[in-house]
Structures are given as structure tokens and as C-alpha cells.
N, C-alpha and C positions, 0 to 999 in steps of 0.2 A: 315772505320777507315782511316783518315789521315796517309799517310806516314811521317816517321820520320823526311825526309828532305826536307816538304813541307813547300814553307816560309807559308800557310795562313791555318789557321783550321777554317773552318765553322761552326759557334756558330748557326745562325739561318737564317731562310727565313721566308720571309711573303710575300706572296700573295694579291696584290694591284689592284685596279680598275684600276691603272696611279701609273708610280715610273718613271719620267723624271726628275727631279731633286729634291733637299733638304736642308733643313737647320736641324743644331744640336743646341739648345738650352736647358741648363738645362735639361738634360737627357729626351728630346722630341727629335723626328723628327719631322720636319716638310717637307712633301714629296707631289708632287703634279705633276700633268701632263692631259693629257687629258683623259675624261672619255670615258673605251669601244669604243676607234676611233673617237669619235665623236666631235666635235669644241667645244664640253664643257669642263669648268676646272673643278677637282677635286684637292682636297686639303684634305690630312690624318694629322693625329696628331698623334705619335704612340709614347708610353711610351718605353725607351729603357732602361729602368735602369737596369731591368734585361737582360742580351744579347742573354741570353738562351732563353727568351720567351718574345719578344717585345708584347703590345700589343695596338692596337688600340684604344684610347680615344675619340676621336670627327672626324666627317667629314664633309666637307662644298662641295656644289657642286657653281659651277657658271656658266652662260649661255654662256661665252666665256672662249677660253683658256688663260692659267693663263701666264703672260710673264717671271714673278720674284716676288721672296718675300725677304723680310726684316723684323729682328727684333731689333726697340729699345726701352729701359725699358717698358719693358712688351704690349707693342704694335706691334700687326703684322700688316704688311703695305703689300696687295695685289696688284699687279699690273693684272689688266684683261685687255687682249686684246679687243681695239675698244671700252672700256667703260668707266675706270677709276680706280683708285686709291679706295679701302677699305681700312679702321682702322678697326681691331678687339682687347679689350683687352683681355689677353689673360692670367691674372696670375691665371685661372683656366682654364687650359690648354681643359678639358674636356665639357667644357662648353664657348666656345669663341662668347662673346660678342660684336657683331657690335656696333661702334662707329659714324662711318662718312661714305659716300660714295662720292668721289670729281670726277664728270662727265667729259671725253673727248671723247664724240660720236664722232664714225668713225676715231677714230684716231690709227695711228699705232703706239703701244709702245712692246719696245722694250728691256727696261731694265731701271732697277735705281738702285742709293746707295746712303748713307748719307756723308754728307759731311760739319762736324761742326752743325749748326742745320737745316739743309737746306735738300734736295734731289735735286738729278741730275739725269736724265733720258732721255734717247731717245724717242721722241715721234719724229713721221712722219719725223726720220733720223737725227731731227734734236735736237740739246744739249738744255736742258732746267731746269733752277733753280727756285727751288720750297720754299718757306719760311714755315718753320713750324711753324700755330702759337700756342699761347695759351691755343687754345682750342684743339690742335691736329689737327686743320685743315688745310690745304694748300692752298698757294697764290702764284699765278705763277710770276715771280719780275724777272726773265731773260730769252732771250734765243738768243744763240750764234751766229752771223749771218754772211753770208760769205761762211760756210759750210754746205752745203746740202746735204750728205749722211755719217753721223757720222753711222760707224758699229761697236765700240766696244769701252771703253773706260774705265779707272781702276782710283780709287782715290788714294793719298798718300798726307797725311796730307789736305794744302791746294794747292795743284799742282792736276792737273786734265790731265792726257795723255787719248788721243784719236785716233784715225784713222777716214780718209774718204777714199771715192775711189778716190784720186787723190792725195794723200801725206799719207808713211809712218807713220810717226806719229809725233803726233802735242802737244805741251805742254801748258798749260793753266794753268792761276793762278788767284783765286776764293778768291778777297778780297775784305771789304769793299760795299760790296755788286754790286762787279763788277764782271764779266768774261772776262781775254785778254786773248789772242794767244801770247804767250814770245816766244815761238822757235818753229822750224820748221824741222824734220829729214828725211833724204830718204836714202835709202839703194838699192843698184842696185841689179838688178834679184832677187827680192822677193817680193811678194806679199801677205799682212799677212791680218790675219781674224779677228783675236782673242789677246787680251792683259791679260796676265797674271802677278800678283803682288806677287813679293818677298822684301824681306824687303830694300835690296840694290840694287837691280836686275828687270829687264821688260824682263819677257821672252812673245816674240811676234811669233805666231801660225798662220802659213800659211798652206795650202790644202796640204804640201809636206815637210815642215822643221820646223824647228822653231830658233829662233836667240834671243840671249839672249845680255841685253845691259844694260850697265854701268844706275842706274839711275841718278847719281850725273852727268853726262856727257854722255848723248845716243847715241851720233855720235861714243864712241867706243864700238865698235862689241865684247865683251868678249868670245863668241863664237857661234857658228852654226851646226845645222846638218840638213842632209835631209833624209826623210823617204820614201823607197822606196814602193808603193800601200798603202799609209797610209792616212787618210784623219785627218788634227789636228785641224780642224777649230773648233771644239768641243771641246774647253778648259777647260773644266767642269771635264774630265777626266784625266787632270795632276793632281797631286799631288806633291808639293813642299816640298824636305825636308830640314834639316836643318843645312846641308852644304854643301848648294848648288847645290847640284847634283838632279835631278826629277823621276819622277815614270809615266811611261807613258803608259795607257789602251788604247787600240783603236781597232776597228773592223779591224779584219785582215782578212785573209783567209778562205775560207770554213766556214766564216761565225759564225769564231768564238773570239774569247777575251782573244787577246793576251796581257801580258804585258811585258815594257821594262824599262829598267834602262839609265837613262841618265847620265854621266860621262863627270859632265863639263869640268874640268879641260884637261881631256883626249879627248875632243869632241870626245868623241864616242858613240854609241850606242849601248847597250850589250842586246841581245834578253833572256828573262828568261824563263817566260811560258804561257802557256793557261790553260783555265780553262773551264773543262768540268765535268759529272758529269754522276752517271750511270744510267740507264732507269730505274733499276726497285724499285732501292730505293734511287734514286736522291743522294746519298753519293757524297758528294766533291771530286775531280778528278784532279791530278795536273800535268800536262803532259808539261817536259819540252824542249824545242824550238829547235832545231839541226836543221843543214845547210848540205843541201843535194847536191851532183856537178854533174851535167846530162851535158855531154859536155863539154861548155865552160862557162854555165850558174851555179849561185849557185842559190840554191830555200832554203828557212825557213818552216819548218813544223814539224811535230811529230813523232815520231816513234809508232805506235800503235801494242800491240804484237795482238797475237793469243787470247789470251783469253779476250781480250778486244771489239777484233772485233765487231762490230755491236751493242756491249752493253752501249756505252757512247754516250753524247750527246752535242754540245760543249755551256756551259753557253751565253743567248744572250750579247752583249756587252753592258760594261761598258758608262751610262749615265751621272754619276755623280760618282765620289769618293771624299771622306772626312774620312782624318787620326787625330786619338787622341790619344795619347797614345799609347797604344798597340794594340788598337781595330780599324779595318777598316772599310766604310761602303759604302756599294757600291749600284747604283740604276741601275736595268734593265727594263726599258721599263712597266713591272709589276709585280718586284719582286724589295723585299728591304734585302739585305744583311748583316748579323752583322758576320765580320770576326775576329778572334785574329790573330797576327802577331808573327810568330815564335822569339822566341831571338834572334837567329844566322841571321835572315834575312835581306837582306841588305836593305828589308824595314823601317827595325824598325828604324834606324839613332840616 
């Protein structure tokens, strides 16, 4: 039984081959990651309508791992690593339908998104515009030159922000059936990995902080924090809410999955809890964060009593999270998560 003053009640678990990441569509997941360790992807379809008891519709297996997916009207668009691009239609969820298969032997990809009718994606590091035609198939009609190791890059509207390894971040504007470089940002002592899209806001996710920036003007810094044994390059795990302020999952300590609240305004970082769970009937466990002073050092960890000891376990961490509503979902590695979100929780926003 959930404590009274736990922000998150565990609705359900499912048990996955792969749960590295996911999309929500019309009350589907679509969850996918590598199969049983091995270089193959896997790809679930899981009905979540009910939350109490999601269940699995279709699975697709593929020879390689899966990079990213996307859905638009009713077509899923697979990205497999070193092969290529899949169409499936998909408005019978249970039964998805190969369309097209568009070939790039040996190539490393890396991620895409839509953009108008187009797709943008990293292949071999580098920015590439895809035309979608008629038939649903793709025609490769640009790619970005000059930059040779694009590592992340987020769309808004027709503005296209990137990073490589050699400049912060770089804005691009996708018109006409052109791509330019319009502006250029650097920011000292940070190193970012990852771009995260808010509706006014670029929050950028470095191995240690993250810096959040004007998007109408990104040269001003709105603010910053740094985490200390935190690794954020895994953006998949913020959660943006809806004033401004973020929800932040990451592998912490001992191995286990902590989460923290981000207080932009305040640049601060407020530590909430972990999440653990008991051995012998996996019941949700919500243990929350305190600040221990040994010396001169402060340390972040739990208070575990007596009757706890040795009986809990700490949930592996958070791969993916995606907030709707009042319902959270969270992927681990091979577990898929349906949480409800307390009223009073300063998740819910």
C-alpha cells in the first residue's frame, strides 16, 4: 500500500523483452529497445487504456537496434540502426502493417523528427533532409555540410537547433527547400550532450548540469545548475512541466533512481526521492532523499529503518519518462511503468 504522502501510486508493471524507450499514441505505447542484450531491436505495442492492466497487442522484432520512432497519421516510421528507415501502417495497432523499407547499409543513424513534411535525422553524425513523398516513401533532397559530428538536435517550427563537437549550439532554418546555419552560440565551461525542447525555452544537458536558454535569443542564459555524480546526457529522462520548472530522473547512487525537481526561477535543485520497491511482493516503495554531513562533506541518500532492512530493492533507473495528465510512464531497461501522480504532488503542475 502506497503511503499517504507518496507523490506516485503504481497502477502497473509489465514485463518487456526491451523497455529503452517509447512513444504514447492514442492510448498505445509504443516501447522498444534491444532484444535479451543482443544487437537486435525489439519493438512492443502495448494497449494502455486500461492502466491497471496494459496489455501487449503486436511485436516486431529487427536484426538491428532500433535508433528512434515516430508517429504521423497513422504511420510508424522506424529507424534501425545500419539499415534503414521502415513505414508501418499502423491504424490496427494489433496488426501493423509494413509499408516501405528505405535502405542505408552501414550507416550510423542516430535519430530523426518531422519537420513540415520532411524528416531530419542524423545519419553518419551528419544533418540530413528527407522529402516525404506521395507514396510515403523518402527522397533524400539535403544534407548539411561544414558540420561533421551533429550529436543532438531538437525542431521548433521551421528553426532546427543542433550541436556538434566544436560549437555549443547552432541554429538553422529549413525553408524552401534549403537548410542554412543563421546563428552560432557558445557558452563557456559547458559541455552539452543533449537538447531539450520547451515551448519558449532550450534546456541543453551536459554529463554534469544543464542550462536553460532564451529560445527567441539563446545567447541569454536564463539559468543553470550543475549536478553533482549525475550523468544528464540522457535527456529522455527530464520531464518538462508546465511552468517551467522540470522533473529530473537519473541514476544516482547505489544504483538506484533518484528523482529531483528543478526550480528555475530559484536555480536550484531540490532532491525528492527514490524509488524502490519490496522483494517479496514488488509493492512501490517511496523513500524520500535527506542530506547526511560526515565531516565537512554532505552526502544525499536515505534513511532506511529497521524493518526495512534488507527487504527492498532500489527500482533500476529511469530510461524514458512521459507525463499526461495525471498518469506517468516510465521505462526501465525491461520494465514498463504506469504511475498515477498524487494531487498535492509538485509533479502534477
Amino acid at each position: 500500500m502506497n503511503n499517504k504522502n507518496d507523490n506516485l501510486k503504481m497502477h502497473s508493471r509489465l514485463s518487456l523483452e526491451s523497455a529503452d524507450d517509447f512513444i504514447i499514441h492514442e492510448n498505445m505505447a509504443y516501447i522498444y529497445g534491444k532484444y535479451c542484450n543482443s544487437d537486435n531491436g525489439f519493438l512492443s505495442v502495448v494497449d494502455i487504456s486500461d492502466s491497471y492492466s496494459p496489455k501487449i497487442v503486436s511485436q516486431i522484432q529487427f536484426k538491428n537496434s532500433i535508433s528512434c520512432i515516430q508517429i504521423k497519421e497513422n504511420i510508424l516510421y522506424v529507424m534501425e540502426q545500419c539499415t534503414g528507415f521502415h513505414l508501418f501502417n499502423i491504424s490496427d495497432p494489433s496488426k501493423p502493417e509494413r509499408m516501405d523499407l528505405i535502405l542505408f547499409f552501414e550507416q550510423d543513424m542516430r535519430g530523426f523528427d518531422f519537420i513540415g513534411n520532411s524528416i531530419i535525422a542524423i545519419i553518419d553524425t551528419k544533418l540530413v533532409i528527407f522529402e516525404i513523398c506521395d507514396s510515403n516513401s523518402l527522397h533524400q533532397t539535403i544534407t548539411l555540410e561544414g558540420f561533421d559530428y551533429c550529436t543532438s538536435f531538437i525542431v521548433s517550427q521551421d528553426d532546427i537547433y543542433f550541436t556538434d563537437n566544436k560549437v555549443m549550439l547552432q541554429k538553422a532554418i529549413f525553408t524552401n527547400n534549403t537548410l542554412k546555419v543563421t546563428n552560432t552560440y557558445r557558452y563557456k565551461k559547458f559541455i552539452g550532450k543533449g537538447l531539450i525542447n520547451s515551448k519558449n525555452k532550450i534546456y541543453i544537458a551536459g554529463n554534469d548540469s544543464l542550462v536553460v536558454v532564451d529560445k527567441s535569443n539563446p545567447e541569454n542564459i536564463l539559468s543553470s545548475v550543475v549536478f553533482k555524480n549525475c550523468n544528464l546526457k540522457e535527456k529522455k529522462s527530464v520531464l518538462m512541466l508546465k511552468n517551467g520548472n522540470s522533473i529530473i530522473f537519473h541514476h544516482g547512487f547505489a544504483g538506484s533512481c533518484s528523482c529531483f525537481f528543478f526550480d528555475e526561477k530559484a536555480k536550484k535543485l531540490n532532491e525528492l526521492f527514490q524509488l524502490y520497491e519490496r522483494n517479496s511482493s514488488k509493492e512501490y516503495i517511496e523513500m524520500p532523499i535527506v542530506k547526511n554531513k560526515i565531516g565537512d562533506s554532505v552526502f544525499m541518500g536515505i534513511d532506511i529503518t529497521d524493518e526495512l532492512m534488507g527487504k527492498i530493492t532500489a527500482i533500476d533507473h529511469v530510461r524514458r519518462a512521459e507525463k499526461n495528465g495525471r498518469y506517468l510512464y516510465t521505462a526501465h531497461s525491461d520494465l514498463f511503468i504506469i504511475w498515477e501522480i498524487s494531487e498535492d504532488s509538485i509533479l502534477m503542475d
